[in-house]
C-alpha positions as CSV (number, residue, x, y, z in Angstrom):
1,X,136.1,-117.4,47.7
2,X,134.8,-119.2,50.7
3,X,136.5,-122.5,50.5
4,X,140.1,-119.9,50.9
5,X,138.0,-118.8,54.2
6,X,140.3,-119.3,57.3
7,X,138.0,-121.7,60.0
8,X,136.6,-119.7,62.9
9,X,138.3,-120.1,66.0
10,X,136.2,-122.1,68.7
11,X,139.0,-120.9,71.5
12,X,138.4,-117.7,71.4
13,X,134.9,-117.9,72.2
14,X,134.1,-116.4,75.5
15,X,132.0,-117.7,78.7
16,X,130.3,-117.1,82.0
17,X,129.3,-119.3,84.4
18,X,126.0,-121.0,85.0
19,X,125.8,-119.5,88.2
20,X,125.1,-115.8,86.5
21,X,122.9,-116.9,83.8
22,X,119.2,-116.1,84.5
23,X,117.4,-119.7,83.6
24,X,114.1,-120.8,82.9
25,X,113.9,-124.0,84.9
26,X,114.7,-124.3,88.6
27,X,114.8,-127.1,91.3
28,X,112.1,-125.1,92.9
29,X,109.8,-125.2,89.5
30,X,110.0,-129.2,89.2
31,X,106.8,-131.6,89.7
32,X,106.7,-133.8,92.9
33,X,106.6,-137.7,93.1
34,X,103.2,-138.9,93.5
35,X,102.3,-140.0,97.1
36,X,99.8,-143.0,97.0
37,X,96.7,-141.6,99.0
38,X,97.6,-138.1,98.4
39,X,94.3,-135.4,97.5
40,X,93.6,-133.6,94.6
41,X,95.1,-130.4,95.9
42,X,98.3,-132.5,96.5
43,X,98.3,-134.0,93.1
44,X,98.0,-129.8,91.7
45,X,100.7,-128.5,94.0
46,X,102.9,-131.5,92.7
47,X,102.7,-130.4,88.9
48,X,105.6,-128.5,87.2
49,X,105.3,-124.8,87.5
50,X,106.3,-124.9,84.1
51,X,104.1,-123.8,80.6
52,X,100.9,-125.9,80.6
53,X,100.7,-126.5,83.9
54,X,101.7,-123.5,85.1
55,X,98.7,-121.9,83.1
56,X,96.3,-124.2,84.8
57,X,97.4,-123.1,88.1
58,X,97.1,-119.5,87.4
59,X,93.4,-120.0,85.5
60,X,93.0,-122.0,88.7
61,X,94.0,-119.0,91.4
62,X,92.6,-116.3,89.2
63,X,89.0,-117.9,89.6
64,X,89.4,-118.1,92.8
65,X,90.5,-114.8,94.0
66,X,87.4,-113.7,91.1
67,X,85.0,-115.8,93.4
68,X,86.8,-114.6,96.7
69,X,86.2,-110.6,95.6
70,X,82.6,-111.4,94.0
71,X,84.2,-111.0,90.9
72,X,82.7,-112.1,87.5
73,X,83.8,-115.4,86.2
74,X,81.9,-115.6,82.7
75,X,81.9,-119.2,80.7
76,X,81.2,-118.5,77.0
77,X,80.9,-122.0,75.1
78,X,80.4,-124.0,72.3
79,X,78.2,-127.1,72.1
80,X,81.2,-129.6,72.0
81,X,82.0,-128.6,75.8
82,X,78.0,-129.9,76.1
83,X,78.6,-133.2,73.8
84,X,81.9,-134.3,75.6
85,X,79.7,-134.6,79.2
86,X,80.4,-131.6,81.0
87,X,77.3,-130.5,82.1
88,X,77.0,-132.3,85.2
89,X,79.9,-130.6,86.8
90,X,79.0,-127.3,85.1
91,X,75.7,-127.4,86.8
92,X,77.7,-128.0,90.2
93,X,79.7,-124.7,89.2
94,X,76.4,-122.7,88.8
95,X,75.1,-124.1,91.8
96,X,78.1,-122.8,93.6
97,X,78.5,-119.9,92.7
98,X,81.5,-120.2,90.5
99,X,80.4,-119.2,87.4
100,X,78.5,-116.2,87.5
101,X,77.2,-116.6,83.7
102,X,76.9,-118.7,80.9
103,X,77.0,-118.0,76.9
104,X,76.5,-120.5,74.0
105,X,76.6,-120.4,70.4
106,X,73.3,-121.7,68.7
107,X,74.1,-125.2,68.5
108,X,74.2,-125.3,72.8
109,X,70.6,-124.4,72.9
110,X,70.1,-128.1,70.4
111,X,72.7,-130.3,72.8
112,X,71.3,-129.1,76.4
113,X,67.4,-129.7,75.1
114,X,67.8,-132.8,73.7
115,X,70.0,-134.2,77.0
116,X,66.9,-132.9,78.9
117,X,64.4,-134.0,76.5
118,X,65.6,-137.7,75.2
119,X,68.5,-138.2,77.5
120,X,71.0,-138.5,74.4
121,X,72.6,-136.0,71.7
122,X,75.1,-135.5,69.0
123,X,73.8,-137.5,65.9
124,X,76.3,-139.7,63.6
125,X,76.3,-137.0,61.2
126,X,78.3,-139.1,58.5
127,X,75.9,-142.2,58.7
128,X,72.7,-139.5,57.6
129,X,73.9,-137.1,55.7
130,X,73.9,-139.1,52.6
131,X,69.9,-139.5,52.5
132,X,69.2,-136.1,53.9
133,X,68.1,-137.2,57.1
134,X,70.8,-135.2,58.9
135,X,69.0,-132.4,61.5
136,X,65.7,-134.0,61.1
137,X,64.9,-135.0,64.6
138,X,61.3,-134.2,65.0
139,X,61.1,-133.7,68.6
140,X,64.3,-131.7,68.8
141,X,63.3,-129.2,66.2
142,X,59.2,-128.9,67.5
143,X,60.6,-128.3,70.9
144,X,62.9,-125.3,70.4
145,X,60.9,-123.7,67.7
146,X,57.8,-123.3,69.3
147,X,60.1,-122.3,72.9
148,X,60.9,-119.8,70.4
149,X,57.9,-118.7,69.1
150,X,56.2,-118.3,72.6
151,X,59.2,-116.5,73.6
152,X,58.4,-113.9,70.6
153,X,57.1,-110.7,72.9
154,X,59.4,-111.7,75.7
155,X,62.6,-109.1,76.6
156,X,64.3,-112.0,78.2
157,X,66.2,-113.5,75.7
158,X,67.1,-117.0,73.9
159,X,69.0,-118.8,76.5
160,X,66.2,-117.8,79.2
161,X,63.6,-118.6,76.7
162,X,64.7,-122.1,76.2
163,X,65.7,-123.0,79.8
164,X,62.1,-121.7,80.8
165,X,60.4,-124.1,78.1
166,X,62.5,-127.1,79.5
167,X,61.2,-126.5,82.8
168,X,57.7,-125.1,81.9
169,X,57.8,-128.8,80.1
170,X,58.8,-130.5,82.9
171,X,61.3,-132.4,80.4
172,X,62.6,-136.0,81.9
173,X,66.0,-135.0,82.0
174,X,65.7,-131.4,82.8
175,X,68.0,-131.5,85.7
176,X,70.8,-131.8,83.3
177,X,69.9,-128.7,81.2
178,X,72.4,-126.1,81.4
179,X,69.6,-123.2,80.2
180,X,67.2,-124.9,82.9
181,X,69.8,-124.8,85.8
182,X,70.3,-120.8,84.9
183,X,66.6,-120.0,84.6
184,X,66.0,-122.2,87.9
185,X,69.1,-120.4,89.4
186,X,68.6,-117.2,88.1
187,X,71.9,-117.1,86.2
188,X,72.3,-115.2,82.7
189,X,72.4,-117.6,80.4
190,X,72.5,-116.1,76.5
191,X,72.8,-117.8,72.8
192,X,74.0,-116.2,70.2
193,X,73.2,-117.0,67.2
194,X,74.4,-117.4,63.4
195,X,71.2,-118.0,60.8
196,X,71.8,-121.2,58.9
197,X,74.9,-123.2,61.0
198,X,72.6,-124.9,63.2
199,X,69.8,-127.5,62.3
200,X,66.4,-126.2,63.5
201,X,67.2,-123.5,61.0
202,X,66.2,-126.0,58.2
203,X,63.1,-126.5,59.8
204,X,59.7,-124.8,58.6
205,X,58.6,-123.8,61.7
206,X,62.2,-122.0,62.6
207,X,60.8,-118.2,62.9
208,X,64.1,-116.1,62.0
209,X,62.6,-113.2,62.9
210,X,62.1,-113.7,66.2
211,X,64.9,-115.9,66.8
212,X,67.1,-112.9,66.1
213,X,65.4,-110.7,68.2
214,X,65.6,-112.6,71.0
215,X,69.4,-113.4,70.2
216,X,70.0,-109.4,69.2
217,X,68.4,-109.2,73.4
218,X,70.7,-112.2,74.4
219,X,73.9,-109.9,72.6
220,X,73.1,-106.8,74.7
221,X,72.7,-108.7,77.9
222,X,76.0,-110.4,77.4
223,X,77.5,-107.1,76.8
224,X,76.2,-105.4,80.3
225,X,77.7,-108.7,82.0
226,X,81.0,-108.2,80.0
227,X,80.8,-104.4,81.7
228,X,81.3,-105.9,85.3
229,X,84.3,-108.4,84.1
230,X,86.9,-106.0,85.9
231,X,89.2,-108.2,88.0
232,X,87.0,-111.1,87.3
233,X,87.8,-113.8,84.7
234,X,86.8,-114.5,80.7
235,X,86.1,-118.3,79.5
236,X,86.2,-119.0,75.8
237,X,85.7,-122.8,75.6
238,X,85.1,-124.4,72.6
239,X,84.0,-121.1,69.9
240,X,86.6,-121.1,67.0
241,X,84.6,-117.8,65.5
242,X,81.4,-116.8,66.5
243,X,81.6,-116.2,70.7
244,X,85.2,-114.7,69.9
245,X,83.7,-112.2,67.4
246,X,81.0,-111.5,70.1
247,X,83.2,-110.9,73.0
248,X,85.4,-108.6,71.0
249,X,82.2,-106.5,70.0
250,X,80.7,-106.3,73.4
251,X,84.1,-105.6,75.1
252,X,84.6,-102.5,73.0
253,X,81.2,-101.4,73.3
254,X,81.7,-101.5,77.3
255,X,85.2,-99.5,76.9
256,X,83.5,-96.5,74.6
257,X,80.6,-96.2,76.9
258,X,83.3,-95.5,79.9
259,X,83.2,-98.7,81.7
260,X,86.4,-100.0,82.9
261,X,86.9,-103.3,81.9
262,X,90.8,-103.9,82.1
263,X,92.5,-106.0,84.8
264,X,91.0,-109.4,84.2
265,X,92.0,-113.0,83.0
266,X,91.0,-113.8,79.4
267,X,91.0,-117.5,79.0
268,X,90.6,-119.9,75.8
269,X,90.9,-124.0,75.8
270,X,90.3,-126.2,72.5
271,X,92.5,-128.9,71.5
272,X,93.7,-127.1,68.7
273,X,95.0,-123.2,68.2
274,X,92.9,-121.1,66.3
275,X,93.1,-117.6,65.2
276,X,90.2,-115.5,66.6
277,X,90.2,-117.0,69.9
278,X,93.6,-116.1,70.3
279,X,93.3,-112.7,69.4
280,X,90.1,-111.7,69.7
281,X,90.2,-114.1,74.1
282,X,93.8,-114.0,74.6
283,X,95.8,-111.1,73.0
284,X,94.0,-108.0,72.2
285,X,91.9,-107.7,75.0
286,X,94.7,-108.0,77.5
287,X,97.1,-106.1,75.6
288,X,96.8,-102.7,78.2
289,X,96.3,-105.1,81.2
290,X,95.2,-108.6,82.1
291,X,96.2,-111.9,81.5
292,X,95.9,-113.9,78.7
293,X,96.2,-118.0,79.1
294,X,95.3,-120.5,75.8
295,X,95.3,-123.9,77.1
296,X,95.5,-126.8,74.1
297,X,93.7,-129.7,75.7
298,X,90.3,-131.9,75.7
299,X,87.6,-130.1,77.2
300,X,86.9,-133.1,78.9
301,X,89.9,-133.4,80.6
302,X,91.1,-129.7,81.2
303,X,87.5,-128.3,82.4
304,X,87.1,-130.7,85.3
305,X,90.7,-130.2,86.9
306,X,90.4,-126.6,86.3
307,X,86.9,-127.0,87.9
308,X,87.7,-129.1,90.9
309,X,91.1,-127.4,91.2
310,X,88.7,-124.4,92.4
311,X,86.5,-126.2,94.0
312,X,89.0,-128.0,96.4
313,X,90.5,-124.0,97.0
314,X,87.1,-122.4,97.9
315,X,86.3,-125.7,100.2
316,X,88.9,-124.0,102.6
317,X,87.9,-120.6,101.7
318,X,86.2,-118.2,104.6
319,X,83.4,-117.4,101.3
320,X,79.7,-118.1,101.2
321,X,81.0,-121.4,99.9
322,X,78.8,-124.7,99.8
């Protein structure tokens, strides 16, 4: 019976010191009080080398040595990294050099034309839904249909379609286009695209057929930039499903036509954890050899030290750096 069990014998137990147990944390590992007037460097090199932070700083050092050994740093997002205010300092990352090519999901292509065409996005989807007048921007829908349409014998793809009808437009706010900066930079930019999550798709003059051709176009250009992502580094910012899905598919494609793409930093940041970036970014693709980081954070927050973390490395940097 257990209640007859004799009580275990705390005495016997047996130790080792502190000195000879491998720990986790170390002196050397703790952040550093803030200095008022110190840089932004300063403020990095004072964070805890410790989970989180830790993770920034290698995302941070891995780009760098990417951009250092023209490796290819690859940013595949969704529109929320475009609705949160990023593309400013995005566009100074193109403009630098630092990201070598851009990928977004269907909705990007809606978020980056309207900021160039009205100077505003992301609609109060709660206050029209109700009367059906959800998606219904005129403008909006006109605009990226017919960039579409006129695109329909062209080999260059969605994103360059839509970046070169922003510019061909000369929209107001162009210069804060993400797909303009590429096509006016001569970046790859690609969209890939899902038939029915996004809302031009409700729109009669949506042309599915050559919306997917163009997007089928933008899939095998993003899978020859995937081939060069040896040593370089993977972004997956944003895409709960659909870029994940992508990237997995392209990656293998590259690995059973002989290309060697092992060795590089996988990297996904949303607020919350989800499944498919985390195997499909992080895990599975690193699995042989890489690195896989998941940063939980606000894009708004985590893209811009990440982005000036680099930028303050490379100022220093004997690279083709401006």
């Amino acid at each position: 019976m257990i209640q007859n069990r004799p009580q275990v014998d705390f005495s016997k137990l047996s130790t080792f010191s502190i000195h000879d147990r491998k720990s986790k944390v170390r002196l050397a590992d703790l952040s550093k009080p803030w200095k008022s007037g110190n840089s932004f460097q300063e403020f990095l090199d004072g964070l805890p080398d410790i989970l989180g932070a830790a993770d920034i700083k290698t995302v941070i050092n891995s780009i760098v040595t990417a951009v250092k050994n023209n490796h290819t740093v690859m940013l595949a997002m969704g529109a929320h990294v475009i609705k949160v205010g990023l593309n400013p300092l995005l566009i100074q990352l193109l403009e630098k050099g630092i990201i070598h090519a851009l990928a977004l999901n269907g909705a990007g292509i809606i978020h980056d034309t309207e900021l160039a065409l009205a100077g505003k996005t992301s609609e109060d989807v709660a206050a029209t839904l109700d009367d059906g007048k959800f998606g219904m921007a005129k403008e909006t829908a006109e605009f990226i249909c017919m960039a579409i349409e006129n695109a329909g014998k062209s080999s260059d793809g969605l994103g360059h379609a839509v970046g070169q009808a922003i510019l061909d437009a000369q929209l107001p706010y162009a210069n804060y286009s993400l797909l303009a900066n590429c096509v006016r930079l001569g970046i790859p930019v690609t969209v890939h695209v899902a038939i029915g999550t996004d809302i031009i798709h409700m729109h009669h003059e949506f042309n599915a057929r050559v919306a997917g051709e163009l997007t089928y176009q933008d899939f095998k250009t993003f899978t020859s930039i995937v081939a060069t992502l040896k040593n370089g580094v993977y972004f997956n910012v944003g895409s709960a499903v659909i870029l994940p899905e992508i990237f997995l598919k392209a990656l293998t494609i590259t690995r059973n036509l002989g290309f060697d793409v092992h060795s590089f930093t996988a990297v996904n940041m949303d607020f919350i954890r989800q499944y498919r970036p985390l195997t499909n970014v992080v895990n599975r693709p690193t699995l042989s050899n890489g690195t896989g980081i998941n940063l939980v954070g606000h894009h708004e927050i985590l893209l811009p030290i990440i982005a000036c973390g680099v930028m303050e490395q490379l100022r220093d940097a004997t690279v083709d750096f401006v």
